[in-house]
C-alpha positions in Angstrom: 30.9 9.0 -3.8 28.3 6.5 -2.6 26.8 3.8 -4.5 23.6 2.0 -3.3 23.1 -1.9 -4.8 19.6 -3.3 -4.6 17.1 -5.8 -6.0 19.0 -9.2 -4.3 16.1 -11.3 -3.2 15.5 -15.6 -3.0 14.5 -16.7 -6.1 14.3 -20.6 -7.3 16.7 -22.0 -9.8 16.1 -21.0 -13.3 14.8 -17.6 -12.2 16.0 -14.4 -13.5 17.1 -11.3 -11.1 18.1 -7.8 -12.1 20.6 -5.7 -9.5 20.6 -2.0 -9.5 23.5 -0.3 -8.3 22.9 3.9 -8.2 25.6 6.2 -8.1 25.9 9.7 -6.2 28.6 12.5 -5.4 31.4 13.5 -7.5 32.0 10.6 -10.3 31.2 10.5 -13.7 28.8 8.4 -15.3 30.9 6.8 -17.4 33.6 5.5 -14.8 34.1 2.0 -15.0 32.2 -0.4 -12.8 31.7 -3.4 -11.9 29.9 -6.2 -9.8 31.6 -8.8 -7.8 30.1 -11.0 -5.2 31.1 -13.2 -1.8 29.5 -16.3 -1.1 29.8 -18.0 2.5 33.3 -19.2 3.2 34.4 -18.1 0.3 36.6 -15.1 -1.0 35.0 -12.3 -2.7 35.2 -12.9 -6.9 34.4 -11.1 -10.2 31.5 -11.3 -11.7 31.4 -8.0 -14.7 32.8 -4.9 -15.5 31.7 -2.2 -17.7 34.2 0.3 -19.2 33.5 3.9 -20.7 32.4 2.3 -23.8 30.0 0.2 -22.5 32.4 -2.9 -23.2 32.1 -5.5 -20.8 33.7 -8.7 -19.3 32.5 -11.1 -17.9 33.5 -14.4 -15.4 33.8 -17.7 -17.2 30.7 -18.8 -14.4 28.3 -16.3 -15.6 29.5 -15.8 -19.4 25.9 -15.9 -21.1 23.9 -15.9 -17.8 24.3 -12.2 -16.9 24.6 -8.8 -18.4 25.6 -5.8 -17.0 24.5 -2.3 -18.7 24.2 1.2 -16.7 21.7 4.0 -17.8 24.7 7.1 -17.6 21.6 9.9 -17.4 20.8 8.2 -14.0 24.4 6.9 -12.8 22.7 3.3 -12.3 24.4 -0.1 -13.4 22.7 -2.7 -13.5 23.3 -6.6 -13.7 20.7 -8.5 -15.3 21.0 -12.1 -13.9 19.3 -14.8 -16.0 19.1 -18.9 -15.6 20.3 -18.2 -11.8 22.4 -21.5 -10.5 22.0 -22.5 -7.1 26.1 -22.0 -6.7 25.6 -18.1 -7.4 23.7 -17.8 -4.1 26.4 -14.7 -2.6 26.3 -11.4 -1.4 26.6 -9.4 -4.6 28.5 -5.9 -4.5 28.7 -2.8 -6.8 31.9 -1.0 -7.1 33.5 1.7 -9.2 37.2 3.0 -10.0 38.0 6.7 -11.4 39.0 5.2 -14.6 37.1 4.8 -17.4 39.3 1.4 -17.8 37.3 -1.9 -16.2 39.5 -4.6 -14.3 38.2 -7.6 -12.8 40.6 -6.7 -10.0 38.9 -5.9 -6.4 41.9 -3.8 -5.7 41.4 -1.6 -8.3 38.2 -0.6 -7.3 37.8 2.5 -4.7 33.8 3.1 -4.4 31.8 -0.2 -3.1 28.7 -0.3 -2.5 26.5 -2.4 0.6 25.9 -6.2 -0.4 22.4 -7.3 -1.9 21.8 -10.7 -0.9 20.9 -13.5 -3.9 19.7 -16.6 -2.7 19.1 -19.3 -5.2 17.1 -22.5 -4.2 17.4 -25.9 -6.1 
């Protein structure tokens, strides 16, 4: 299983991103997933999950800023990041579990993908 994240970028406070995160290889589409994200010095934290049912959970930091959804056809989850904060400036990261159960727990995960890179300026 591979995933492949993309669409990080610099962007100015206020801005709006999305991230894409595609899936390939043997898991289903409707595994549960998730986004996390690592800013300098700092320890790796969760941002959203999706479950099978499309339910998702989100950080108190992003609550109402962010939205993560996935297209199952294409195996792509995405996380729709509006009203972007100069503190969420991180390496963002996909990751899945073989579960269709979300957790906000980095363990849990066993797919990750490659960081994307958000940058947001004051």
């Amino acid at each position: 299983v591979q995933l492949q994240a993309s669409g990080g970028g610099l962007v100015q406070a206020g801005d709006s991103l999305r991230l894409s995160c595609v899936a390939s290889g043997r898991i289903q589409s409707r595994y549960a997933s998730a986004w996390f994200r690592q800013a300098p010095g700092k320890e790796r934290e969760f941002v959203a999950s999706i479950a099978w049912d499309d339910a998702a959970s989100y950080a108190d930091s992003v609550q109402g800023r962010f939205t993560i959804s996935r297209d199952n056809a294409q195996k792509v989850v995405y996380l729709q990041m509006d009203n972007l904060k100069p503190e969420d400036t991180a390496d963002y990261y996909c990751a899945a579990r073989s579960s269709f159960f979300s957790s906000s727990q980095d363990s849990d995960y066993g797919y990750w993908g490659q960081g994307t890179l958000v940058t947001v300026s004051s």
